[in-house]
Every structure is written in C-alpha cells, then in structure tokens.
N, C-alpha and C positions, 0 to 999 in steps of 0.2 A: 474303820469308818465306812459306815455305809453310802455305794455309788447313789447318787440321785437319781429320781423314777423320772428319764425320757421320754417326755411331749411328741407326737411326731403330728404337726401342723401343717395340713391340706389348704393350700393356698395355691392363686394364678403362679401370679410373679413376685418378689420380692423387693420390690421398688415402693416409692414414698406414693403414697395411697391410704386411703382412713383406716381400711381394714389391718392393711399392712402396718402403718404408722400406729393403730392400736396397741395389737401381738405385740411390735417393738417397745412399746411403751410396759408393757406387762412386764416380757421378757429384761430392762434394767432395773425391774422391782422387786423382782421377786431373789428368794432366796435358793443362788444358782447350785449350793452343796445341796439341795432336797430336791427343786425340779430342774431340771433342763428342758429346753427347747431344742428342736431339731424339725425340719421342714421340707416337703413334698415341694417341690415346683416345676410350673408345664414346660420347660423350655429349658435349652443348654447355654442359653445368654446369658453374661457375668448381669448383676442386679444392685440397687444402690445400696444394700443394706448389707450384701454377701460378705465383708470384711469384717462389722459388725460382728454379724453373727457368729463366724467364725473367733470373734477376738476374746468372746463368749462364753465359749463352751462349746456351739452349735453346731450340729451337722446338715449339708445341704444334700439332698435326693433330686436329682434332673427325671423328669418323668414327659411322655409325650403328652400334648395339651389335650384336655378330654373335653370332647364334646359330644353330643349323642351323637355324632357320626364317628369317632373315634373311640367309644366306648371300649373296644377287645382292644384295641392297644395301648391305650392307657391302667387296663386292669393287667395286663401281663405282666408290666411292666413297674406298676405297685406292687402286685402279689412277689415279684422276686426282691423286691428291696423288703418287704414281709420275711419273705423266707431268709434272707441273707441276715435280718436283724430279727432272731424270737424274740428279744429280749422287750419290742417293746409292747408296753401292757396300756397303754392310751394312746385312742389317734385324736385328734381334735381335726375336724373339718368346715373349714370357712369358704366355701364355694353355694351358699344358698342350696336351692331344689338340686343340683348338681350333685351335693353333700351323699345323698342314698348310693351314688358309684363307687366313691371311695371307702363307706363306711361296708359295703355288698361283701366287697373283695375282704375288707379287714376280719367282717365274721365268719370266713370261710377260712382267713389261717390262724381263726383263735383269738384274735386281741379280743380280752375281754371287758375292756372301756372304749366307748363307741359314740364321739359326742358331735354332735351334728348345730352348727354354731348359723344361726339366722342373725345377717347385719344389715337387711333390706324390707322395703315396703313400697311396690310400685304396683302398680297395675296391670295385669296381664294386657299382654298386648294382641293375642290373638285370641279364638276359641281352642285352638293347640293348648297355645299355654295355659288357656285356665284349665284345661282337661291336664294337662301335664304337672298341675299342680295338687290338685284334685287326690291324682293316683300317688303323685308323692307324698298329701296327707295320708292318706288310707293303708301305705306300705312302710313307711319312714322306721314306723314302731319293729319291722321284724328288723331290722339292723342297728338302730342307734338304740344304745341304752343309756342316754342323755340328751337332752333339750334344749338347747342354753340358745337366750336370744339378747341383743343390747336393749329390747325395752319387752314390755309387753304389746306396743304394735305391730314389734318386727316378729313377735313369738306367733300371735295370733295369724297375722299374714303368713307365714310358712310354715306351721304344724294343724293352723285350725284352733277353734275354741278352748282346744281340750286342754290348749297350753297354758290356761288361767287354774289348771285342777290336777293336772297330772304330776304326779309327786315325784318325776324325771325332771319335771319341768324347772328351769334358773332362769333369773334376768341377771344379767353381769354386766355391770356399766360399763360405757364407754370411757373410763377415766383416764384422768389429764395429771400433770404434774402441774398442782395449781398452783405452787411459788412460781413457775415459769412464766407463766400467763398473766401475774401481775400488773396492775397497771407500774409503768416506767415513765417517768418524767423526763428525765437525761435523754433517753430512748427516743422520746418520742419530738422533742428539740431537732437531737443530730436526723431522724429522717426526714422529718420537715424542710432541716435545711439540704439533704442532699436532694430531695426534689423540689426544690423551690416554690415549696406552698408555706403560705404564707399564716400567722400564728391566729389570725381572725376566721380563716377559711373555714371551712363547714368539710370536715373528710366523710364520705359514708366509703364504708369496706362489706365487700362479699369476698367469704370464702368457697369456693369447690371447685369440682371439676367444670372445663368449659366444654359441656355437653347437651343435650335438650331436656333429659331431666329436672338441672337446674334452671334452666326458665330465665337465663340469663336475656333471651329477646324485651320478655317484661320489664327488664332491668331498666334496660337502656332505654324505655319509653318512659318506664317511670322518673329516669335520670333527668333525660330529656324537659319534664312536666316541672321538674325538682328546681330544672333551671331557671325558670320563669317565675319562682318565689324567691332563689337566693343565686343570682349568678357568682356569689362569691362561693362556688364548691365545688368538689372532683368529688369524681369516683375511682377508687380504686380495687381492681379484682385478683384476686389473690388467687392463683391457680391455673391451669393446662388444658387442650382437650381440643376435641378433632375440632370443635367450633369456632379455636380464637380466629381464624382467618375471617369467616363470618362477621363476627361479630366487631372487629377490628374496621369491617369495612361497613359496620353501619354506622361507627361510630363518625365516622369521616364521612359520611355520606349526612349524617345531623348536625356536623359543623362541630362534633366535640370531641376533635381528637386533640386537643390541647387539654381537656379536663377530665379525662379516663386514663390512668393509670394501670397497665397490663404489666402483672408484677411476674407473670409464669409460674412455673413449681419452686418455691422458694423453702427455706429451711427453718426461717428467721414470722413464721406467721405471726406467731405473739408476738411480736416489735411491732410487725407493722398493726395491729389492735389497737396499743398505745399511741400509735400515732392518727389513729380515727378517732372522729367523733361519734360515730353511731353506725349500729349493723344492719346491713339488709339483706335477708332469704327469704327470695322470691321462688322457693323450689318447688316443684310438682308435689312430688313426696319424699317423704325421709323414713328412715327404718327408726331414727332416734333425730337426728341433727348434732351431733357434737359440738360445731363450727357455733351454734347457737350458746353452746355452756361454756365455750371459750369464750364465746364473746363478752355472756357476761361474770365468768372470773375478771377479765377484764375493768369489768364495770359498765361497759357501753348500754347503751340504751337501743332496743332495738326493734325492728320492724320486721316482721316474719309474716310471710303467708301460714292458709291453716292447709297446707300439705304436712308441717310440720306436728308433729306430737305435742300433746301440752304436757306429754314429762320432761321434757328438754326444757322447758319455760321455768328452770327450776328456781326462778326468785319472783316468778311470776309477775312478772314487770315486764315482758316483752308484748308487744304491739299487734295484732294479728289481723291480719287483710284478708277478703276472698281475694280466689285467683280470677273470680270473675267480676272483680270490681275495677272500674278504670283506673292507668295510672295515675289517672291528676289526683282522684282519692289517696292512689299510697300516697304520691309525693305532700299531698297535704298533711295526711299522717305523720309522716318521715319532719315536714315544718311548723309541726306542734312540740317537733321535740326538740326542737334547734337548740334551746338556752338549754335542755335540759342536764344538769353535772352527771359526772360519775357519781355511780353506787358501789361500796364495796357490798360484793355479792356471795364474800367467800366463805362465808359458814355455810350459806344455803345449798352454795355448790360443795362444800366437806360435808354437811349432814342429808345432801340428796345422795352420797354412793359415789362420786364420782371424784375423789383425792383419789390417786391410784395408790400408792403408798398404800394405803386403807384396803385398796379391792382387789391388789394383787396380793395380798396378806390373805383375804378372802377368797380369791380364785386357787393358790396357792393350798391353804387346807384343804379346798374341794377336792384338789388332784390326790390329795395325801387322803381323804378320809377315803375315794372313792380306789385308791389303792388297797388300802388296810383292809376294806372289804373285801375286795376279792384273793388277799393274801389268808385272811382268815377263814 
C-alpha cells in the first residue's frame, strides 16, 4: 500500500480560529490513506487542536514566529525541518502576503508544489503596506506554483486581477459540515433555558473575533437603536479578542449589560445559531464571511454590512447595510425581520461548494492530481 502524499501547512498557531478551524474541518474529511496533513507553526506553545492532530495522522513542526523582522530566523529554521523531511512534495501556506517567506525557502530545497493560500480582504493600512502588497503581487509568481483563495475577493485582494485568469489560479470554499449547522429545536429550548431568555425574545447573534475589524462598536449602537423597537431582545456575541474588555464596558456604560450575552471562544457555535433569531455582521471586510453561510445553513435571516462578499449571500436572502448608514437604519432593518421564519438554505449552501464532504473530495484530488504531475 502506497504511504499517502504529506501536506505540510504554514500556519501561525494552531488553536480555534476560521483559518485554523477550516484546515481542521478539511483535515476530518478527507481521505487520511491518500493525504495527510502535517503543519508549520510559529511558537513552542501546546495549541488547542495539537492532540487532534496528532490522533490523526499529523505531524507538528515548531518554528520561530516570522515576521519581517525575523525573516533569517524563521527561514533557517523551516529550511532544516525541509532538509530533515525531502519527502515532502507540497507545502500549502496560510499566512496571507506573508505566504512568499515560506514558499522562498520551500523553492530553494525543491518542493515542487508551492501553494500560497489567500483567506483575507482588508484594506492596507498604511502606504508600507499597500507598497508591500504591491511587490508581493509582482514576485509571488517566482515561488508559488498555485493560487488558491476562499473566494474570488480574497484571490483578487492578494494576487491582483490576474487571479480571475491565471490557470494556477482556484477558489476552494470555505466549507462547513452542514448536518452540524442544522437548525435544532431540542437545542435551541435547552439554551434558552440555561440562559433564561425567554421563548418570545427576539435573539440576534454575531459571530468573530472581538477585534476592530469586526466593527463590533457599530454593533452595540445598532443594538442599542434595536432596543427602542423591541426591548424584548439580547444580543449575543460569540467570540474572543483583545476588545471584549472594551466593548464589555460599553455595554454597561448603555445600561445593557443584562441583554448582551458574551459567549467567548466557544466550541458549540452551531447550537447557539439555533437558538437565535437572526444574524448580524457588521464587519469592515471579509476575505469570504463563513459565519454568514453558517448562519444561513442555519436558516436565520440576516443582516450584513457590504464589507462582506455577495458570494457568502449564498441563498441570497441576506439584508445588506452601508457601514455608513446610521444605526437606527440597521436596527430598523434587523425590525422588518422580526416575524420573519426560518429558511431551509441547504441545497443553496451544497450547490454554492460549500458541504465540505463535497470540497474536501475536491481539495483532496487537487493534491493527488497536482502530485501525479509532477511524479510523471
């Protein structure tokens, strides 16, 4: 029996995160006798997935965290875990514009699959970075010899236009295991009752990270605004990040810290889905939005700013605000949809690409055909 062809996946850390939490999702789909997984990461810290991984198949690499100031030590330090392992024949890299260090190094000891993996779409933040973007369009091509982005805005944002034509170029969904994400009835009873909201209540839910990105400030004003149409409602935030202190304390400073629900990094997101009435991302931007195709496997109905993609709107039902419109507009938005039922969404979300079952089958060949290439 032939060993299976070794992944070896350029990632920060290994803990629960979208990027992270995708690969993992990939990684129990796929078929472990043809690929494995094995992963780069910047730090000698244990990680919440490391057991996982390990229970697997997987191998983990500690590497020093790279940044453009630590560029020689981070490549030293991959080039020997290269040299110590020829065997392996693809690296997949998930660190965005970052991605050209890891893939530099991989071309200079021969890996001859070189996939440079785009899962963001923000805005440069200085004239650095858009120049530092710039030049990683322009060079990206002599080291990666593949393209793969979660949609076509995140491809376009980190390789350039060219990524709509270049026949390197893939979009590879963000997919979900969409029995999990189900709507649950049972489910959504027992959460109700352990936080004692009530079966009339009005729940909205956001998911992400609690950081400026997500525009969670907007949230709470639009919550705030939400109140004054239906004080029967909570909000509940699903998620971590350097801001919850912030944002904790606006809420108590609005008089509603009895109606925001701070759920942290939790494991169980699809539960609490089914125990919402309706979704709101108020993000900046998104590379795709996932949180948004969860929501509606779900079913929920939802309200989204247009930082977000309109390929994520994959039943085309979701609600789309500017970010420069006041919040008493969202919140009015958000109470047009009060009465509004669940949709089952889930053929739209199995024929947009996004069952993983389906795209890890599809990721899965690519790694085998893009071997069989270079073995022949």
């Amino acid at each position: 029996m032939h060993e299976p062809i070794r992944v070896l996946h350029v990632v920060n850390k290994m803990n629960q995160g979208g990027v992270q939490s995708l690969i993992m999702t990939f990684y129990r789909n796929i078929d472990r006798s043809k690929i494995q997984f094995d992963f780069v990461v910047q730090d000698n810290a244990p990680h919440h997935f490391d057991d996982e991984i390990i229970s697997l198949g997987g191998r983990i690499h500690s590497v020093p965290r790279m940044t453009t100031s630590s560029v020689k030590s981070f490549s030293k330090a991959f080039g020997q875990i290269l040299e110590d392992n020829p065997d392996y024949q693809v690296i997949h890299a998930h660190c965005n514009w970052l991605n050209i260090i890891p893939l530099r190094v991989a071309k200079k000891y021969g890996v001859p699959i070189r996939i440079s993996h785009s899962h963001g779409a923000y805005g440069a933040r200085s004239l650095f970075r858009r120049v530092q973007r710039l030049l990683f369009q322009k060079s990206i091509g002599f080291y990666a010899t593949d393209f793969l982005a979660c949609s076509n805005v995140a491809g376009v944002w980190l390789y350039g236009k060219q990524f709509m034509t270049d026949g390197r170029a893939m979009v590879v969904h963000n997919a979900i295991d969409i029995d999990k994400f189900r709507f649950d009835e049972n489910i959504r009873h027992e959460l109700r009752k352990k936080h004692q909201i009530g079966s009339k209540t009005h729940v909205l839910i956001s998911v992400g990270r609690l950081d400026s990105g997500k525009n969670h400030g907007l949230l709470m004003d639009v919550f705030k605004e939400y109140q004054k149409l239906n004080k029967d409602s909570v909000l509940i935030l699903a998620g971590d990040g350097p801001l919850r202190s912030v944002l904790e304390r606006q809420v108590d400073e609005m008089g509603l810290g009895q109606k925001v629900l701070f759920l942290g990094m939790i494991a169980n997101v699809h539960e609490y889905l089914s125990a919402a009435d309706l979704f709101v991302f108020p993000s900046f931007s998104e590379g795709l939005g996932i949180a948004l195709i969860e929501a509606q496997t779900n079913g929920l109905p939802s309200v989204v700013s247009e930082g977000i993609p309109k390929e994520a709107d994959v039943a085309n039902a979701a609600v789309f605000c500017g970010l420069d419109e006041p919040p008493s507009e969202w919140a009015k938005r958000i109470y047009e949809l009060k009465d509004v039922r669940r949709t089952d969404y889930l053929s739209n979300v199995r024929n947009a690409g996004y069952d993983v079952k389906l795209e890890a089958l599809r990721l899965e060949n690519y790694y085998l055909a893009r071997a069989r290439n270079i073995i022949s």
